[in-house]
C-alpha positions in Angstrom: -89.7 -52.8 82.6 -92.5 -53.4 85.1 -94.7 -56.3 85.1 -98.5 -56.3 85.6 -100.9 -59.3 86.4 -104.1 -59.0 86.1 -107.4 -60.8 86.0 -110.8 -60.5 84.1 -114.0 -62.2 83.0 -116.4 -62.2 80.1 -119.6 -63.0 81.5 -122.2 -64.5 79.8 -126.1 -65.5 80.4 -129.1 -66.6 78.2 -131.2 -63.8 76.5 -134.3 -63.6 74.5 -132.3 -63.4 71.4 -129.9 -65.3 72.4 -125.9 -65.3 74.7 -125.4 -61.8 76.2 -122.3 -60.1 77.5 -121.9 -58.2 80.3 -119.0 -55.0 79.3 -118.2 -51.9 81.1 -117.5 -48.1 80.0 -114.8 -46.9 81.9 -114.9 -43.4 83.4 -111.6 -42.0 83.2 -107.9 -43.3 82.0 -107.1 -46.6 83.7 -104.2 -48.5 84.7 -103.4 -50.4 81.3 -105.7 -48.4 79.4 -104.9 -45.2 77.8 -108.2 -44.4 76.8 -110.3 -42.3 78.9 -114.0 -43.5 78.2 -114.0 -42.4 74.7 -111.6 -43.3 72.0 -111.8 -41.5 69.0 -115.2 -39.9 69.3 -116.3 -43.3 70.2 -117.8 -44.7 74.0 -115.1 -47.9 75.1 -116.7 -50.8 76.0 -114.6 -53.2 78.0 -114.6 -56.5 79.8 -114.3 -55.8 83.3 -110.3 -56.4 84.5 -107.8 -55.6 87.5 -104.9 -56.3 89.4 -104.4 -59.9 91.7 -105.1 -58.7 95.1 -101.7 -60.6 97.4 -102.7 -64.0 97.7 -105.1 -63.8 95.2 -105.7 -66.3 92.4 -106.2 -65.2 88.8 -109.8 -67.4 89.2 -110.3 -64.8 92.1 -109.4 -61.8 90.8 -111.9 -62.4 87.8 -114.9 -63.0 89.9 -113.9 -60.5 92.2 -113.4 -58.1 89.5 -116.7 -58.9 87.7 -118.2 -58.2 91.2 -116.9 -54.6 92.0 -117.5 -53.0 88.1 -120.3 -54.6 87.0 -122.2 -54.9 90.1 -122.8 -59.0 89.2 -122.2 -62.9 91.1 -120.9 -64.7 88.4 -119.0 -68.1 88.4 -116.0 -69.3 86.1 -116.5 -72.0 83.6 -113.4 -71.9 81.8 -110.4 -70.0 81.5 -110.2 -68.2 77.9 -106.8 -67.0 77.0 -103.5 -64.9 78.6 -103.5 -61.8 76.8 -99.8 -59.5 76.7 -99.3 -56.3 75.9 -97.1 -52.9 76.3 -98.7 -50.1 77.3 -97.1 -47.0 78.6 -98.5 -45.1 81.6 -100.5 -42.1 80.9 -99.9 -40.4 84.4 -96.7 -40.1 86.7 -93.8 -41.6 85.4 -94.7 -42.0 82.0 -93.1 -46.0 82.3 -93.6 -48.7 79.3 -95.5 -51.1 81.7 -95.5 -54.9 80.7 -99.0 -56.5 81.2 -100.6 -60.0 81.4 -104.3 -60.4 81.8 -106.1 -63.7 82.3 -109.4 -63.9 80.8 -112.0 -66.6 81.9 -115.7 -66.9 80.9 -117.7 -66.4 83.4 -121.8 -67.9 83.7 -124.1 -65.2 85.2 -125.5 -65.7 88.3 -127.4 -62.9 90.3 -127.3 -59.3 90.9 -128.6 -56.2 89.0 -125.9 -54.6 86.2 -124.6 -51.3 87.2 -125.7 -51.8 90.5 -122.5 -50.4 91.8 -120.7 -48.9 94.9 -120.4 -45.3 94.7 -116.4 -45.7 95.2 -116.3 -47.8 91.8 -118.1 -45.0 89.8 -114.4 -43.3 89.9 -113.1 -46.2 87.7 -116.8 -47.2 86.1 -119.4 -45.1 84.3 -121.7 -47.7 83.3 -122.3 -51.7 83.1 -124.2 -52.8 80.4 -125.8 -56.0 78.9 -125.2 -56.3 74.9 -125.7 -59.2 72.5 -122.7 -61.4 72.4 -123.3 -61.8 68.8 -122.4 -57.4 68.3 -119.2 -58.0 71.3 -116.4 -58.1 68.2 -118.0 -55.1 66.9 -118.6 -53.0 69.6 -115.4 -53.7 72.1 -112.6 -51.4 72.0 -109.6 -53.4 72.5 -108.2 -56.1 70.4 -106.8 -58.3 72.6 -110.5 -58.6 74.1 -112.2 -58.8 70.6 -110.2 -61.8 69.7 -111.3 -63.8 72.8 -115.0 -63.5 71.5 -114.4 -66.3 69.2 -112.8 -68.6 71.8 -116.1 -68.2 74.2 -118.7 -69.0 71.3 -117.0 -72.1 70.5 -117.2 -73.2 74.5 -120.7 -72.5 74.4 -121.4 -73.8 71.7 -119.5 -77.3 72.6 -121.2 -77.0 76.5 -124.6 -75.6 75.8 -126.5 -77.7 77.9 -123.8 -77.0 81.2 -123.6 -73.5 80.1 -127.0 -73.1 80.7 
Protein backbone atom coordinates (compact mmCIF):
# COMPACT_ATOMS: atom_id res chain seq x y z
CA UNK A 1 0.00 0.00 0.00
CA UNK A 2 1.37 3.50 -0.60
CA UNK A 3 2.49 5.79 1.98
CA UNK A 4 1.73 9.54 2.24
CA UNK A 5 3.29 12.27 4.47
CA UNK A 6 2.00 15.23 4.87
CA UNK A 7 1.96 18.45 6.79
CA UNK A 8 -0.71 21.01 8.13
CA UNK A 9 -1.39 23.74 10.57
CA UNK A 10 -4.35 25.08 12.59
CA UNK A 11 -3.77 28.62 12.81
CA UNK A 12 -4.96 30.62 15.37
CA UNK A 13 -5.06 34.65 16.37
CA UNK A 14 -6.99 36.74 18.97
CA UNK A 15 -10.56 38.01 17.99
CA UNK A 16 -13.09 40.22 19.47
CA UNK A 17 -14.93 37.36 20.85
CA UNK A 18 -12.29 35.56 21.36
CA UNK A 19 -9.43 32.55 19.53
CA UNK A 20 -10.19 32.31 15.83
CA UNK A 21 -9.26 29.64 13.18
CA UNK A 22 -8.22 30.05 10.09
CA UNK A 23 -9.99 26.78 7.67
CA UNK A 24 -10.27 26.39 4.04
CA UNK A 25 -13.13 25.05 1.47
CA UNK A 26 -11.61 23.02 -0.86
CA UNK A 27 -12.61 23.37 -4.64
CA UNK A 28 -12.60 20.01 -6.01
CA UNK A 29 -11.57 16.28 -4.77
CA UNK A 30 -8.06 16.35 -3.28
CA UNK A 31 -5.39 14.05 -2.71
CA UNK A 32 -6.50 12.33 0.72
CA UNK A 33 -9.85 13.78 0.54
CA UNK A 34 -12.63 12.25 -1.25
CA UNK A 35 -14.87 14.98 -0.82
CA UNK A 36 -15.20 17.48 -3.47
CA UNK A 37 -16.15 20.83 -1.53
CA UNK A 38 -19.39 19.62 -0.45
CA UNK A 39 -20.10 16.52 1.57
CA UNK A 40 -23.56 15.64 1.87
CA UNK A 41 -25.27 18.80 0.84
CA UNK A 42 -22.92 20.36 3.25
CA UNK A 43 -19.66 23.20 2.35
CA UNK A 44 -16.14 21.16 3.83
CA UNK A 45 -14.26 23.17 5.93
CA UNK A 46 -10.71 22.06 6.39
CA UNK A 47 -7.40 22.88 8.00
CA UNK A 48 -5.09 23.64 5.32
CA UNK A 49 -2.68 20.37 4.60
CA UNK A 50 -0.09 18.94 1.83
CA UNK A 51 2.61 16.81 0.90
CA UNK A 52 6.57 17.38 2.34
CA UNK A 53 8.21 19.01 -0.47
CA UNK A 54 12.02 16.70 -0.80
CA UNK A 55 14.02 18.01 1.90
CA UNK A 56 11.30 19.49 3.51
CA UNK A 57 10.56 19.30 7.26
CA UNK A 58 6.99 18.50 8.53
CA UNK A 59 7.54 22.18 10.59
CA UNK A 60 8.00 23.41 6.86
CA UNK A 61 5.58 21.95 5.09
CA UNK A 62 2.92 23.40 7.65
CA UNK A 63 3.88 26.90 7.33
CA UNK A 64 4.44 26.58 3.83
CA UNK A 65 1.16 25.00 3.45
CA UNK A 66 -0.76 27.56 5.54
CA UNK A 67 1.06 30.12 3.16
CA UNK A 68 -0.09 28.84 -0.34
CA UNK A 69 -4.17 28.09 0.73
CA UNK A 70 -4.86 30.44 2.98
CA UNK A 71 -2.93 33.28 1.68
CA UNK A 72 -1.39 33.87 5.55
CA UNK A 73 2.51 34.13 7.50
CA UNK A 74 1.96 32.22 10.36
CA UNK A 75 4.60 30.68 12.84
CA UNK A 76 4.53 27.22 14.73
CA UNK A 77 4.09 27.03 18.41
CA UNK A 78 3.60 23.57 18.98
CA UNK A 79 3.13 20.46 17.20
CA UNK A 80 -0.57 18.95 17.83
CA UNK A 81 -0.87 15.44 16.98
CA UNK A 82 0.07 12.64 13.91
CA UNK A 83 -3.11 11.81 12.48
CA UNK A 84 -3.43 8.15 10.15
CA UNK A 85 -5.75 7.13 7.96
CA UNK A 86 -6.84 4.95 4.75
CA UNK A 87 -8.29 6.54 2.12
CA UNK A 88 -8.62 5.27 -1.36
CA UNK A 89 -7.99 7.47 -4.45
CA UNK A 90 -10.86 8.82 -6.09
CA UNK A 91 -9.11 9.25 -9.60
CA UNK A 92 -6.61 6.96 -11.62
CA UNK A 93 -5.81 3.97 -10.06
CA UNK A 94 -8.34 3.70 -7.65
CA UNK A 95 -5.26 2.68 -4.84
CA UNK A 96 -6.05 2.34 -0.92
CA UNK A 97 -3.36 5.08 -0.06
CA UNK A 98 -1.96 5.04 3.55
CA UNK A 99 -1.59 8.67 5.02
CA UNK A 100 0.17 10.45 7.91
CA UNK A 101 -0.48 14.11 8.47
CA UNK A 102 1.32 16.19 11.09
CA UNK A 103 -0.65 18.85 12.63
CA UNK A 104 0.97 21.88 14.43
CA UNK A 105 -0.69 25.11 15.82
CA UNK A 106 0.28 27.68 14.22
CA UNK A 107 0.18 31.78 15.79
CA UNK A 108 -1.12 34.27 13.09
CA UNK A 109 1.06 36.60 11.85
CA UNK A 110 0.35 38.81 8.74
CA UNK A 111 -1.33 38.68 5.43
CA UNK A 112 -4.93 39.01 4.24
CA UNK A 113 -7.15 35.43 4.30
CA UNK A 114 -7.98 34.34 0.88
CA UNK A 115 -5.56 36.50 -0.55
CA UNK A 116 -4.47 33.79 -2.82
CA UNK A 117 -2.53 32.95 -6.13
CA UNK A 118 -4.75 32.35 -8.92
CA UNK A 119 -2.94 28.77 -9.44
CA UNK A 120 -4.17 27.75 -5.78
CA UNK A 121 -7.90 28.52 -6.60
CA UNK A 122 -7.63 24.94 -8.56
CA UNK A 123 -7.21 23.20 -5.09
CA UNK A 124 -8.89 26.32 -2.87
CA UNK A 125 -12.28 28.01 -3.09
CA UNK A 126 -12.17 29.99 -0.11
CA UNK A 127 -10.11 30.90 3.26
CA UNK A 128 -12.02 31.85 5.99
CA UNK A 129 -11.73 33.13 9.66
CA UNK A 130 -14.39 31.24 12.11
CA UNK A 131 -14.62 31.23 15.89
CA UNK A 132 -12.40 28.48 17.27
CA UNK A 133 -15.08 27.97 19.81
CA UNK A 134 -17.72 26.61 16.48
CA UNK A 135 -14.26 24.58 14.77
CA UNK A 136 -15.57 20.96 16.26
CA UNK A 137 -18.85 21.83 14.78
CA UNK A 138 -18.23 23.08 11.65
CA UNK A 139 -15.06 20.97 10.33
CA UNK A 140 -15.64 18.07 8.21
CA UNK A 141 -13.16 15.62 9.10
CA UNK A 142 -12.76 13.80 12.26
CA UNK A 143 -9.35 13.33 12.57
CA UNK A 144 -9.11 17.32 12.37
CA UNK A 145 -12.19 17.82 14.84
CA UNK A 146 -10.42 15.87 17.55
CA UNK A 147 -7.23 18.01 17.43
CA UNK A 148 -9.55 21.09 18.43
CA UNK A 149 -9.42 20.00 21.94
CA UNK A 150 -5.62 19.52 22.02
CA UNK A 151 -5.04 23.38 20.77
CA UNK A 152 -7.51 24.94 23.44
CA UNK A 153 -5.76 23.27 26.22
CA UNK A 154 -2.21 24.86 24.80
CA UNK A 155 -3.72 28.06 24.72
CA UNK A 156 -5.19 27.99 27.50
CA UNK A 157 -1.86 26.67 29.53
CA UNK A 158 0.31 29.57 27.19
CA UNK A 159 -2.06 32.49 26.94
CA UNK A 160 0.21 35.09 27.72
CA UNK A 161 3.02 33.56 24.80
CA UNK A 162 0.26 32.70 22.61
CA UNK A 163 -0.59 36.11 22.41
Amino acid sequence: MPREISAGGMVVRPGPAGWELAVIEPQREQSGNADSGKKDGKTVLALPKGLLDPGETPEQTAVREVREETGITARVLTKLKDIQYVYVRSWGDRQRVFKIVTFYLLRYESGTIDELAPSMRIEVKRALWIPLGEARRRLTYRGEREIIGLAEDYLAAHSTEAR
